[in-house]
Backbone as XML, in Angstrom:
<?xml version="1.0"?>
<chain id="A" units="angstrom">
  <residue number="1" name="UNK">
    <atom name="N" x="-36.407" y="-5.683" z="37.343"/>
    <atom name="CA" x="-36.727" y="-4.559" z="36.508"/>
    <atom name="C" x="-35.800" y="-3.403" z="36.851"/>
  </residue>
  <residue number="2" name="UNK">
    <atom name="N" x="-35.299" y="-2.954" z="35.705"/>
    <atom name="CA" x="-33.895" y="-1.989" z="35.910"/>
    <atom name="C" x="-35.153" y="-0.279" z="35.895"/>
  </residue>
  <residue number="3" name="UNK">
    <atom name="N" x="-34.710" y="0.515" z="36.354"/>
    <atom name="CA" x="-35.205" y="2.150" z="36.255"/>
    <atom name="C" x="-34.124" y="2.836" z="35.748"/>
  </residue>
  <residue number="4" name="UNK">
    <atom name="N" x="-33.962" y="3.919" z="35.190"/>
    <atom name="CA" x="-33.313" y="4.733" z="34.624"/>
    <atom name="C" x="-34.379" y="6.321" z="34.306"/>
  </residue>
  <residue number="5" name="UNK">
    <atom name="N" x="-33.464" y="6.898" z="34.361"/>
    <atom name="CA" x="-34.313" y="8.914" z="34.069"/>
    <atom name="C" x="-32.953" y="9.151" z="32.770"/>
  </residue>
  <residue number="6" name="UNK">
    <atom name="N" x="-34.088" y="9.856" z="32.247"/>
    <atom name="CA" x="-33.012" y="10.744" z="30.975"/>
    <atom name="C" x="-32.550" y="11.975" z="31.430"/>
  </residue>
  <residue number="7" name="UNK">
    <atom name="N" x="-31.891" y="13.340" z="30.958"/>
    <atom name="CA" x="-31.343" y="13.890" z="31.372"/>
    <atom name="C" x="-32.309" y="14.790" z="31.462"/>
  </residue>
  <residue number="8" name="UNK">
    <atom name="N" x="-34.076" y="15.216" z="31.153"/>
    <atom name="CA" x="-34.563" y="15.769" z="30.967"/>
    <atom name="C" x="-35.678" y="15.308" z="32.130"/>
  </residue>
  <residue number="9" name="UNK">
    <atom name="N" x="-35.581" y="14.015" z="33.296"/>
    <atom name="CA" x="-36.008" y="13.986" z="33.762"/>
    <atom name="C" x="-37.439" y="12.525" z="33.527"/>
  </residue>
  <residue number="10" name="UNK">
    <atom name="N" x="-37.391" y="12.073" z="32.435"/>
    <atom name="CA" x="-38.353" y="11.240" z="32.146"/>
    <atom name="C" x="-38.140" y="9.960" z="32.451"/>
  </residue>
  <residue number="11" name="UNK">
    <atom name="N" x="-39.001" y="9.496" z="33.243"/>
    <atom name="CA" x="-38.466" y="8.088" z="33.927"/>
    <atom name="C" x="-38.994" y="7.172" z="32.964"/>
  </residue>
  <residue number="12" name="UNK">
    <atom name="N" x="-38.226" y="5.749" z="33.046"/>
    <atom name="CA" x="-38.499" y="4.946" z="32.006"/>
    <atom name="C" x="-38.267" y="3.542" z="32.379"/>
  </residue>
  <residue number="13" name="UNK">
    <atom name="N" x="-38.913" y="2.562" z="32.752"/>
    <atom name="CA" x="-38.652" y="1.204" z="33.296"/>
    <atom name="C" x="-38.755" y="0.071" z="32.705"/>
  </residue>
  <residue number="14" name="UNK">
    <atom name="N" x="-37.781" y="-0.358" z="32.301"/>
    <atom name="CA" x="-37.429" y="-1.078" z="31.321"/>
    <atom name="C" x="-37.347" y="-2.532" z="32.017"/>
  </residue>
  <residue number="15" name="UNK">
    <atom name="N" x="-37.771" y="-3.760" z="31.410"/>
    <atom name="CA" x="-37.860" y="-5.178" z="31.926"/>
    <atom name="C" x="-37.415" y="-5.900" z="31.324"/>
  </residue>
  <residue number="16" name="UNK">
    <atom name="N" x="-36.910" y="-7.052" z="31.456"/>
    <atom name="CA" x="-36.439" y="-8.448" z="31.008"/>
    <atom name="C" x="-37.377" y="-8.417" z="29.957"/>
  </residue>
  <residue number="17" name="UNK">
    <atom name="N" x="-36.864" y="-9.641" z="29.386"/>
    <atom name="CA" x="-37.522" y="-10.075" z="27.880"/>
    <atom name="C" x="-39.077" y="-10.380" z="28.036"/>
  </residue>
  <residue number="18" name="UNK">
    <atom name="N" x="-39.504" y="-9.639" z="26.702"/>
    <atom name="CA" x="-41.372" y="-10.192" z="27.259"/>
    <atom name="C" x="-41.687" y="-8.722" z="28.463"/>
  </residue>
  <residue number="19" name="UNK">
    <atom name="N" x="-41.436" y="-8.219" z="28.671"/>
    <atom name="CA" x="-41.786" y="-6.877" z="29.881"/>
    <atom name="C" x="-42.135" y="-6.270" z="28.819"/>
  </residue>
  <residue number="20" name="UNK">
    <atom name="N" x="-42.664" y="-5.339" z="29.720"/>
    <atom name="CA" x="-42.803" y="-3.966" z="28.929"/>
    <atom name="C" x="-42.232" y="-2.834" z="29.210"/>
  </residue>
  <residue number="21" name="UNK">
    <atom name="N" x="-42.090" y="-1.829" z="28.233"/>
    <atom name="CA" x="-41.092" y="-0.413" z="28.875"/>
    <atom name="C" x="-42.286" y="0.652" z="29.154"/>
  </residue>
  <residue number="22" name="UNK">
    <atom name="N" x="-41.876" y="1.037" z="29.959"/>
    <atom name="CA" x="-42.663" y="2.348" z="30.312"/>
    <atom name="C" x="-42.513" y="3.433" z="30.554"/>
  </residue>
  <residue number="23" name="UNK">
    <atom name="N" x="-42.802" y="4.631" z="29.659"/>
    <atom name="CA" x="-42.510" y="6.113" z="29.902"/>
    <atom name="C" x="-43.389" y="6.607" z="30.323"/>
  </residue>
  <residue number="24" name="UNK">
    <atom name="N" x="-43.184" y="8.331" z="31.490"/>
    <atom name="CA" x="-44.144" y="8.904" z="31.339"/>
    <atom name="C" x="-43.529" y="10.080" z="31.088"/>
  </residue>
  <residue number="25" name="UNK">
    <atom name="N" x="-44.118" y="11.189" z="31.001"/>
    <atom name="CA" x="-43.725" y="12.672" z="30.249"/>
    <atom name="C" x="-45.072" y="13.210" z="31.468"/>
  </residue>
  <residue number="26" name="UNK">
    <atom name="N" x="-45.964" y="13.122" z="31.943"/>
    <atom name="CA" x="-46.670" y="14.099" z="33.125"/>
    <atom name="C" x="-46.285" y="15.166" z="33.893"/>
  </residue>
  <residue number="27" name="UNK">
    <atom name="N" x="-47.183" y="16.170" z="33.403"/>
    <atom name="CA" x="-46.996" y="17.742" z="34.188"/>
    <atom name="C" x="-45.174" y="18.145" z="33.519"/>
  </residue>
  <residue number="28" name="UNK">
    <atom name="N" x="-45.632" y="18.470" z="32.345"/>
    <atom name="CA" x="-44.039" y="18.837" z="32.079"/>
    <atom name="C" x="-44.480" y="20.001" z="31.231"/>
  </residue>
  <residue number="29" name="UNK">
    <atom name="N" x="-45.572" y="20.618" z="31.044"/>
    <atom name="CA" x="-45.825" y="21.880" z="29.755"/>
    <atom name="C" x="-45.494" y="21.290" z="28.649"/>
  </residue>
  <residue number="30" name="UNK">
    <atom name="N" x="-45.512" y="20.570" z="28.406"/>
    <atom name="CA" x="-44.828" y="19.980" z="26.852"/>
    <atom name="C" x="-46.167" y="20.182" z="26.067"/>
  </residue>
  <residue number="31" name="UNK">
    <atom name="N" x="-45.861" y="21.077" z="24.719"/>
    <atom name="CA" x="-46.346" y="21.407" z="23.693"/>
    <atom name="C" x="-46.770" y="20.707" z="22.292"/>
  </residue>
  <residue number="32" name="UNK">
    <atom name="N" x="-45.405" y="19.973" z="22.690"/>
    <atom name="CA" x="-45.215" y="19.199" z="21.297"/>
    <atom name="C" x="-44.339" y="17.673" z="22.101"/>
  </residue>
  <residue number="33" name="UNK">
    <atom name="N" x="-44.489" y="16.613" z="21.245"/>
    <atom name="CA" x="-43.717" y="15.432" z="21.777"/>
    <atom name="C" x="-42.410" y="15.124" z="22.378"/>
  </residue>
  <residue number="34" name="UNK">
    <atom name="N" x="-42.446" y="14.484" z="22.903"/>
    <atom name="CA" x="-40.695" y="14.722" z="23.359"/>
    <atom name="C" x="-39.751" y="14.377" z="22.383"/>
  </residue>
  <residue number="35" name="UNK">
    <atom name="N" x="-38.669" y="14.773" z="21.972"/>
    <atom name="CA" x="-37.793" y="14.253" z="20.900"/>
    <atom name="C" x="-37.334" y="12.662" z="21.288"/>
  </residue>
  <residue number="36" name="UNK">
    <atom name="N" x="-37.334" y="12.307" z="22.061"/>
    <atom name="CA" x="-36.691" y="11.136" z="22.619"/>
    <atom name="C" x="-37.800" y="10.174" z="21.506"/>
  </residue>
  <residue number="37" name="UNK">
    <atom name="N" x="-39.293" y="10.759" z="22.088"/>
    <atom name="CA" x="-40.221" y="9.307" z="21.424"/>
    <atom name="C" x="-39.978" y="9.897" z="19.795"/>
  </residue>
  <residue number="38" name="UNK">
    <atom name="N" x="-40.047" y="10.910" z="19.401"/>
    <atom name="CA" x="-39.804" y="10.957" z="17.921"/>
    <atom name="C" x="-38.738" y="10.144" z="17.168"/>
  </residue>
  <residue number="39" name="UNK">
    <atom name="N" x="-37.906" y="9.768" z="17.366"/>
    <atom name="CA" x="-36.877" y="8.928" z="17.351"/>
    <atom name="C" x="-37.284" y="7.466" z="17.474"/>
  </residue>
  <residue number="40" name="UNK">
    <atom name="N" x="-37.804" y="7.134" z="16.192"/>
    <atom name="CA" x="-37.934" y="5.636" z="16.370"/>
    <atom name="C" x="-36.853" y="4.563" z="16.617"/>
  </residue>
  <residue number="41" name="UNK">
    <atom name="N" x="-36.132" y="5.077" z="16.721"/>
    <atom name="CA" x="-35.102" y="4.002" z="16.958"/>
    <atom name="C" x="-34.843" y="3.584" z="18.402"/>
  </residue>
  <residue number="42" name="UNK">
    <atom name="N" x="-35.006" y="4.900" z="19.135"/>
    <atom name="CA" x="-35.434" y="4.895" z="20.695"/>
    <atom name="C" x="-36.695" y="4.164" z="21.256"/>
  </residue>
  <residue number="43" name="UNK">
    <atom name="N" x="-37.381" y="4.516" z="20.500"/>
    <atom name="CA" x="-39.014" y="4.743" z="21.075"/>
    <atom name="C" x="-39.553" y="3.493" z="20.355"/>
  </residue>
  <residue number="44" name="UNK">
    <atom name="N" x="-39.133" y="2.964" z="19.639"/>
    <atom name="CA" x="-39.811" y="1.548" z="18.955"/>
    <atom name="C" x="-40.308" y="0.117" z="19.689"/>
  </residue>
  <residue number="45" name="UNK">
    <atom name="N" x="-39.705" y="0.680" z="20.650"/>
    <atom name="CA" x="-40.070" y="-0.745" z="21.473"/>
    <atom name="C" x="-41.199" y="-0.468" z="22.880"/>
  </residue>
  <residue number="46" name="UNK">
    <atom name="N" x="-41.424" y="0.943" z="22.857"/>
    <atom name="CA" x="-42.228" y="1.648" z="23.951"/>
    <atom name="C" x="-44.202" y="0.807" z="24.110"/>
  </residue>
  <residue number="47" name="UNK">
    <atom name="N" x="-44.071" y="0.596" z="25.036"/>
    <atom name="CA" x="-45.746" y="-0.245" z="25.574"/>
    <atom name="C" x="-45.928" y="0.043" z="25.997"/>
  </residue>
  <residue number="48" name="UNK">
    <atom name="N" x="-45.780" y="0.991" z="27.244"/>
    <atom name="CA" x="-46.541" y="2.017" z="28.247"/>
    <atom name="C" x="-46.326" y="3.438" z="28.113"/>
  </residue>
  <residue number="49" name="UNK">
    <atom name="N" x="-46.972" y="4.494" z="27.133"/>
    <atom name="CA" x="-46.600" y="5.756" z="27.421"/>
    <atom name="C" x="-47.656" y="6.903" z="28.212"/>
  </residue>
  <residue number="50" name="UNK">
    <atom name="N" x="-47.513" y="7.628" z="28.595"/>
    <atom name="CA" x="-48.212" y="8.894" z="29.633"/>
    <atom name="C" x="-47.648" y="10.319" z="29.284"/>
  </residue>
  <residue number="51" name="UNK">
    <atom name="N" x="-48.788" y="11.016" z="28.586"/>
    <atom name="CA" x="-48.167" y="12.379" z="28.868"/>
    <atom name="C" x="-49.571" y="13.261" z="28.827"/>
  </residue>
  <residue number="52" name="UNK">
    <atom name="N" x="-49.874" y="12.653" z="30.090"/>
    <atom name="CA" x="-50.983" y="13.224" z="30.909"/>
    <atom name="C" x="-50.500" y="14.711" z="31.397"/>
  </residue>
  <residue number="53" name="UNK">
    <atom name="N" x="-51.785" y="15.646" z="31.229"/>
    <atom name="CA" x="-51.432" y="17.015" z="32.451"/>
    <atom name="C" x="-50.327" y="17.722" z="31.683"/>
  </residue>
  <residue number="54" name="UNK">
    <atom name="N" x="-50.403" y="17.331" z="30.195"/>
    <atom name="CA" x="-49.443" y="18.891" z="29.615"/>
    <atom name="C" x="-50.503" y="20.040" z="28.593"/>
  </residue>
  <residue number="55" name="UNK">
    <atom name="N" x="-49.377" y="20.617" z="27.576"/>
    <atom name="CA" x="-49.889" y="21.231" z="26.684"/>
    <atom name="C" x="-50.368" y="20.988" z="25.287"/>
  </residue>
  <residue number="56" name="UNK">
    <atom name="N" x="-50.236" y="19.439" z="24.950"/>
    <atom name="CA" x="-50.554" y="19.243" z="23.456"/>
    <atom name="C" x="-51.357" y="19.529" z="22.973"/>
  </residue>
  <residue number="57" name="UNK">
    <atom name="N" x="-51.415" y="19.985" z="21.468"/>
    <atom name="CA" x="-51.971" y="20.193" z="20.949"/>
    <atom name="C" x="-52.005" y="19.159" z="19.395"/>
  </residue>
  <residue number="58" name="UNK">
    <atom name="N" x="-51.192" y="18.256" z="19.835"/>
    <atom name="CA" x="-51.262" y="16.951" z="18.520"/>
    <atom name="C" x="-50.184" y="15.991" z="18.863"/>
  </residue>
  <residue number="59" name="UNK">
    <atom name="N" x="-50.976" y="14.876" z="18.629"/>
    <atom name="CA" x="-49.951" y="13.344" z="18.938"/>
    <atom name="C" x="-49.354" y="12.977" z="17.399"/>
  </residue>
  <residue number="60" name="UNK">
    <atom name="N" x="-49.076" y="13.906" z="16.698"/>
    <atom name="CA" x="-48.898" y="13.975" z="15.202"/>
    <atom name="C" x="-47.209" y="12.694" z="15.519"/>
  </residue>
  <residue number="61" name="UNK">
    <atom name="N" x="-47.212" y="11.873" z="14.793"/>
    <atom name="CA" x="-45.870" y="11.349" z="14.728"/>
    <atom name="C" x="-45.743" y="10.479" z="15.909"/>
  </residue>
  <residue number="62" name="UNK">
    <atom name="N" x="-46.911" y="10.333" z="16.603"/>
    <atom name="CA" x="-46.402" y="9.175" z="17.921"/>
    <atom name="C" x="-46.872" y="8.015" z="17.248"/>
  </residue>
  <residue number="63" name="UNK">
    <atom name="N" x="-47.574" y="7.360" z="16.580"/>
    <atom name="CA" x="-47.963" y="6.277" z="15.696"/>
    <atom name="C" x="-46.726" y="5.518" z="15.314"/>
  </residue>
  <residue number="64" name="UNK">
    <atom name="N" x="-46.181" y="6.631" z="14.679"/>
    <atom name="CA" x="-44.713" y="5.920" z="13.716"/>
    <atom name="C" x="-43.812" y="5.874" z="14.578"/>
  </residue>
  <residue number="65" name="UNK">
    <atom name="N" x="-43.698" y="6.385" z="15.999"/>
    <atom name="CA" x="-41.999" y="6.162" z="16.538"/>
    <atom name="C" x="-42.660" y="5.507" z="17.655"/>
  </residue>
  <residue number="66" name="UNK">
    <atom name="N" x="-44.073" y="4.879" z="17.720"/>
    <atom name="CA" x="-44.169" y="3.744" z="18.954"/>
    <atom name="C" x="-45.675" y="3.075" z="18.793"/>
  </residue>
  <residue number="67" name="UNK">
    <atom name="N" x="-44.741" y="2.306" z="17.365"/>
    <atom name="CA" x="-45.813" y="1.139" z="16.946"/>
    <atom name="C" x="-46.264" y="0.000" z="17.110"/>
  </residue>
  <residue number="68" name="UNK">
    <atom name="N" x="-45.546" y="-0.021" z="18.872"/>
    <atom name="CA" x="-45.972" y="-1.541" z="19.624"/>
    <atom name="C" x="-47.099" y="-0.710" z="20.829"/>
  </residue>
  <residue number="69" name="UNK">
    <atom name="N" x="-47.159" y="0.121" z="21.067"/>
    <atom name="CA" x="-47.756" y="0.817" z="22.103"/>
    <atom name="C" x="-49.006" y="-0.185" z="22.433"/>
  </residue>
  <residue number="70" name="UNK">
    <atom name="N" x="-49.318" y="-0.059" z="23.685"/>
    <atom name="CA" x="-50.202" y="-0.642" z="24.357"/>
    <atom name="C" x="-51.073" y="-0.086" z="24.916"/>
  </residue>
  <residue number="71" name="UNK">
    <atom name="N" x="-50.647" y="0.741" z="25.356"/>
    <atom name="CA" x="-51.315" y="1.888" z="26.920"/>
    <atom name="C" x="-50.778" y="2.889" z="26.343"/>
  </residue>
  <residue number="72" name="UNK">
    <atom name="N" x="-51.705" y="4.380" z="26.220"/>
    <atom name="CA" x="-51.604" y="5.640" z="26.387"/>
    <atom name="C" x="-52.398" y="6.221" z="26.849"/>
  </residue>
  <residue number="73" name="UNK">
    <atom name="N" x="-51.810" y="7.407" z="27.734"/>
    <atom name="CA" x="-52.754" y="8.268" z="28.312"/>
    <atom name="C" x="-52.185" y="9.496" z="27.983"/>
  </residue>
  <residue number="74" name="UNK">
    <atom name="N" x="-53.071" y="10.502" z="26.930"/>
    <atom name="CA" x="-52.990" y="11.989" z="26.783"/>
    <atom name="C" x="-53.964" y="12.279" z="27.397"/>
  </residue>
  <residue number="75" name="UNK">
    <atom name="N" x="-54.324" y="12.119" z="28.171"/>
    <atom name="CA" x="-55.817" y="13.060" z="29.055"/>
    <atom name="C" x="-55.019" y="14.280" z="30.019"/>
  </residue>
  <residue number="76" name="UNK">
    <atom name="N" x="-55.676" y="15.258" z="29.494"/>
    <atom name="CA" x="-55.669" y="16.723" z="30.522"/>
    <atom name="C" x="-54.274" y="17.468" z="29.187"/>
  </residue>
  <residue number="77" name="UNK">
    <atom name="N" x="-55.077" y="17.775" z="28.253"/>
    <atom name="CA" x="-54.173" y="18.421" z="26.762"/>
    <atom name="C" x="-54.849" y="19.413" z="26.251"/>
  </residue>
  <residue number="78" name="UNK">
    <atom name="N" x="-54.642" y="19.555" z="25.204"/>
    <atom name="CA" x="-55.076" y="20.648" z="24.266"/>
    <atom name="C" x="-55.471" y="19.602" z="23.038"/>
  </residue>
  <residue number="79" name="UNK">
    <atom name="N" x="-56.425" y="18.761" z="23.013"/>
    <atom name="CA" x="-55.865" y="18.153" z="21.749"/>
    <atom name="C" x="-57.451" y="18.157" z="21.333"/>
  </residue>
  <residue number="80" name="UNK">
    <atom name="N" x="-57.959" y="18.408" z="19.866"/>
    <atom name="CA" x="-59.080" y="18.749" z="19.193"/>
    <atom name="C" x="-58.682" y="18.302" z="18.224"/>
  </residue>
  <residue number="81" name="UNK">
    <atom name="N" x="-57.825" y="16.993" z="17.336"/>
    <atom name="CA" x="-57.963" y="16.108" z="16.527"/>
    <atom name="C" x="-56.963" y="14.940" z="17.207"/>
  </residue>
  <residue number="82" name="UNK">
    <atom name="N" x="-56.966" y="14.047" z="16.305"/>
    <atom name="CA" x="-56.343" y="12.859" z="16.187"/>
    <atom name="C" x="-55.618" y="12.572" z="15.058"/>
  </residue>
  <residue number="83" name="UNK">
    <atom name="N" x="-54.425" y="12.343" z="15.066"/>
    <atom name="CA" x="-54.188" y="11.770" z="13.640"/>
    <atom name="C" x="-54.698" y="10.700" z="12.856"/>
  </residue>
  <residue number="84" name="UNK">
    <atom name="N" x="-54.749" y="10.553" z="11.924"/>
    <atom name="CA" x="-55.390" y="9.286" z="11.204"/>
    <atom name="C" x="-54.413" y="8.154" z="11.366"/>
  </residue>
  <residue number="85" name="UNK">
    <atom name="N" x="-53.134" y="8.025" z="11.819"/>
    <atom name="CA" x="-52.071" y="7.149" z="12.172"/>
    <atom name="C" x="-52.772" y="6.654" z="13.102"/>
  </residue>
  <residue number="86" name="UNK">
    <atom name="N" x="-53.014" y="7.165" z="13.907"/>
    <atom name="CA" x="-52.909" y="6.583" z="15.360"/>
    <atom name="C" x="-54.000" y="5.407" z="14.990"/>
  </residue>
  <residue number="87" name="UNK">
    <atom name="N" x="-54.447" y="5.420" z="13.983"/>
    <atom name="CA" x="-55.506" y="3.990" z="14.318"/>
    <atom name="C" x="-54.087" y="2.952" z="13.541"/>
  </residue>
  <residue number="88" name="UNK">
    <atom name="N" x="-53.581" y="3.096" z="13.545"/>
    <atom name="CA" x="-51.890" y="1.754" z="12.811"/>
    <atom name="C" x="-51.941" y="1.169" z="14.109"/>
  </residue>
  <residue number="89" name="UNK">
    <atom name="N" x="-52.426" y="1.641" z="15.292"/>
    <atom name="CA" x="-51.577" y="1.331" z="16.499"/>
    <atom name="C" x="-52.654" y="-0.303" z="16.659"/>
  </residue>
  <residue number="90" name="UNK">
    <atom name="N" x="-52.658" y="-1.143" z="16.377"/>
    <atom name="CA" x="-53.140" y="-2.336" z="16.455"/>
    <atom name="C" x="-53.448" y="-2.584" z="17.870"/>
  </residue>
  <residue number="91" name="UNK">
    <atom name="N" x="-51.732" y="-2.582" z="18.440"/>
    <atom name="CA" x="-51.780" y="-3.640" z="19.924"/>
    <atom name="C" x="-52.473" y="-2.740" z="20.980"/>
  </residue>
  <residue number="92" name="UNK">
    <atom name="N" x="-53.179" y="-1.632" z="20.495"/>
    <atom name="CA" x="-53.121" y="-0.474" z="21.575"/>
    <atom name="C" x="-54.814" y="-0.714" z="22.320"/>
  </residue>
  <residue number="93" name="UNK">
    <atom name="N" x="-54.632" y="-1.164" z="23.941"/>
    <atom name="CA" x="-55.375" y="-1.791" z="24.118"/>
    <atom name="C" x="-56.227" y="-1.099" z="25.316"/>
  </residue>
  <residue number="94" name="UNK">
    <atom name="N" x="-55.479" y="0.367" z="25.590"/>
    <atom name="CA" x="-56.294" y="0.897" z="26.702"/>
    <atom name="C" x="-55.943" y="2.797" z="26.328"/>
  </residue>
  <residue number="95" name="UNK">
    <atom name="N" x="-56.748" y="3.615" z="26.353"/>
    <atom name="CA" x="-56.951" y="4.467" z="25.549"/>
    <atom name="C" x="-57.198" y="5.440" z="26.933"/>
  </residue>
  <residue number="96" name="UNK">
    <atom name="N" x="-56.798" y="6.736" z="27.504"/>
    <atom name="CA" x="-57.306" y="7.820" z="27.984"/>
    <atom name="C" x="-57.095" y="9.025" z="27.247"/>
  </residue>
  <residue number="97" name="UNK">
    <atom name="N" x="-58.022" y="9.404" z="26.864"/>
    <atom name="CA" x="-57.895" y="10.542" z="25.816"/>
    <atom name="C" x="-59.147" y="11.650" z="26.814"/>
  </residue>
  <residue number="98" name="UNK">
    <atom name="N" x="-59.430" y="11.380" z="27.994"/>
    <atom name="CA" x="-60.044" y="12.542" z="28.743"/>
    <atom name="C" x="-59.811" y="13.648" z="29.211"/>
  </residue>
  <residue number="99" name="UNK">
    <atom name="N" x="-60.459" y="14.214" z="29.093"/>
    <atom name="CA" x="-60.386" y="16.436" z="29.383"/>
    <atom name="C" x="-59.649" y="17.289" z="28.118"/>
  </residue>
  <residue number="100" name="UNK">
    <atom name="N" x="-59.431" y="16.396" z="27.147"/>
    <atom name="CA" x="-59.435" y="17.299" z="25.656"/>
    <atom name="C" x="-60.456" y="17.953" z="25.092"/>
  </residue>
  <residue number="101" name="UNK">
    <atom name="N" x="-60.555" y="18.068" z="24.028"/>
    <atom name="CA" x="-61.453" y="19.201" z="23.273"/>
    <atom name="C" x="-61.675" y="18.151" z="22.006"/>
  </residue>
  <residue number="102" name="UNK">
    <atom name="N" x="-62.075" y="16.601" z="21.909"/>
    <atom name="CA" x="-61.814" y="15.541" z="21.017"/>
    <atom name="C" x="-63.641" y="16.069" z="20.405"/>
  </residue>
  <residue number="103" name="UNK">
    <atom name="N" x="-63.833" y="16.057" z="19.168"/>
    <atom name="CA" x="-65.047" y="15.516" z="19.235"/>
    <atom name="C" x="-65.280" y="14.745" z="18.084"/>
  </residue>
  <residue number="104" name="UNK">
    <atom name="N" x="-63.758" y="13.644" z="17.558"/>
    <atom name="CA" x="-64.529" y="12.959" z="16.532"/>
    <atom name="C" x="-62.878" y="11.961" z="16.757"/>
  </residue>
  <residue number="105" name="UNK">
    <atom name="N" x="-63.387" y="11.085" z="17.104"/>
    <atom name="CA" x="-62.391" y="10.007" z="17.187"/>
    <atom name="C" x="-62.263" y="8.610" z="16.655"/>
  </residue>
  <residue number="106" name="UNK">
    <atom name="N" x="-62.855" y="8.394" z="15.130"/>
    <atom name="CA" x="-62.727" y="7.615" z="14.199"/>
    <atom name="C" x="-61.805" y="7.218" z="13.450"/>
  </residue>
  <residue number="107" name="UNK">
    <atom name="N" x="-60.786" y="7.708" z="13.502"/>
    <atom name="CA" x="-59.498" y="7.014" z="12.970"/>
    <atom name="C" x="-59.286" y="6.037" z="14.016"/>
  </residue>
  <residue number="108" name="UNK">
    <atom name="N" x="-59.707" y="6.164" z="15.022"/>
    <atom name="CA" x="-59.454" y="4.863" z="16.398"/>
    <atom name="C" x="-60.172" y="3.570" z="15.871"/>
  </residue>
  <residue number="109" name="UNK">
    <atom name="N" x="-60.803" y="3.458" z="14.596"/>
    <atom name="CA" x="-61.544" y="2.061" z="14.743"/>
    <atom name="C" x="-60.095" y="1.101" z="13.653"/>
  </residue>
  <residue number="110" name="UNK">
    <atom name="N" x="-59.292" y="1.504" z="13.715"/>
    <atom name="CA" x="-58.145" y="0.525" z="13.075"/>
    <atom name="C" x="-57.254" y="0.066" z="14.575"/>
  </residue>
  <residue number="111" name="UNK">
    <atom name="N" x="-57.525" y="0.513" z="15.934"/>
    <atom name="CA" x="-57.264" y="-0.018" z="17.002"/>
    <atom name="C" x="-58.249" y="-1.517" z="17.040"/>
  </residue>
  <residue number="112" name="UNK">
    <atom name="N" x="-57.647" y="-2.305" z="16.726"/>
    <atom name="CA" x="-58.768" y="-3.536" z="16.866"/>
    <atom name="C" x="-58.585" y="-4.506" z="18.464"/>
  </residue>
  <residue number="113" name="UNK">
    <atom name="N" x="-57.302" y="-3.811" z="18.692"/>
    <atom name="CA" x="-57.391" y="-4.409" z="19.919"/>
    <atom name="C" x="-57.561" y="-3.103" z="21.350"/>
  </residue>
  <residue number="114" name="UNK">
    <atom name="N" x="-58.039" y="-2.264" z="21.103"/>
    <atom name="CA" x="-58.432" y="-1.527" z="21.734"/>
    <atom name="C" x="-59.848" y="-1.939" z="22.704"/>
  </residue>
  <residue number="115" name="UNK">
    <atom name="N" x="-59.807" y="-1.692" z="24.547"/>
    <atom name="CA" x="-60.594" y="-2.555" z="25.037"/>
    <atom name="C" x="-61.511" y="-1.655" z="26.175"/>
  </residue>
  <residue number="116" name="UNK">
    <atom name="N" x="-60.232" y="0.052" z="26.221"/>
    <atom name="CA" x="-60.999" y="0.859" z="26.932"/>
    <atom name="C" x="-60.383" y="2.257" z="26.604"/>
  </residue>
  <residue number="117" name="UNK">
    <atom name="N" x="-61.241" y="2.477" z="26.064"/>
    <atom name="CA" x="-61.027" y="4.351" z="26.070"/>
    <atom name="C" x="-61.733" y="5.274" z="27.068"/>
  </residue>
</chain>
């Protein structure tokens, strides 16, 4: 398994065929998404993401630029909706969405393989 950091500091561990890649974005103040995952062309193949311990206030657009996702953790945000995308995310199979301000998280029932939030 190869490691690599972007120039902004975000580590990312990338594996042989069949692996999974993994980002995290934690404790960075980030407001809004990182441009890197907005960029589906980058971010399309992403299965582990983390951006635990910032400032969001919406995962608006992470659906569409990381539609294999598996694992996410936004817990410790600003976040008081969900997009209605985020239930596209099929393979998405482990969910931390704790210490937000969530109180209606029903677009999540198109996660069918979802196993722990």
């Amino acid at each position: 398994m190869a490691s690599s950091s972007s120039s902004d500091g975000a580590a990312a561990l990338v594996g042989g065929a069949g692996s999974s890649v993994i980002a995290s974005y934690d404790n960075r103040q980030l407001r809004s998404l990182p441009p890197q995952l907005t960029d589906v062309g980058s971010a399309g193949g992403l299965r582990e993401l983390s951006l635990a311990f910032n400032e969001l206030a919406s995962l608006a657009g992470l659906a569409e630029a990381c539609p294999v996702l598996e694992r996410l953790s936004a817990a410790h945000n600003q976040l008081r909706a969900l997009p209605a995308a985020l239930g596209d995310l099929t393979r998405l199979r482990k969910l931390d969405l704790s210490s937000n301000q969530l109180s209606d998280v029903s677009c999540l029932g198109g996660c069918t393989s979802l196993s722990e939030l």
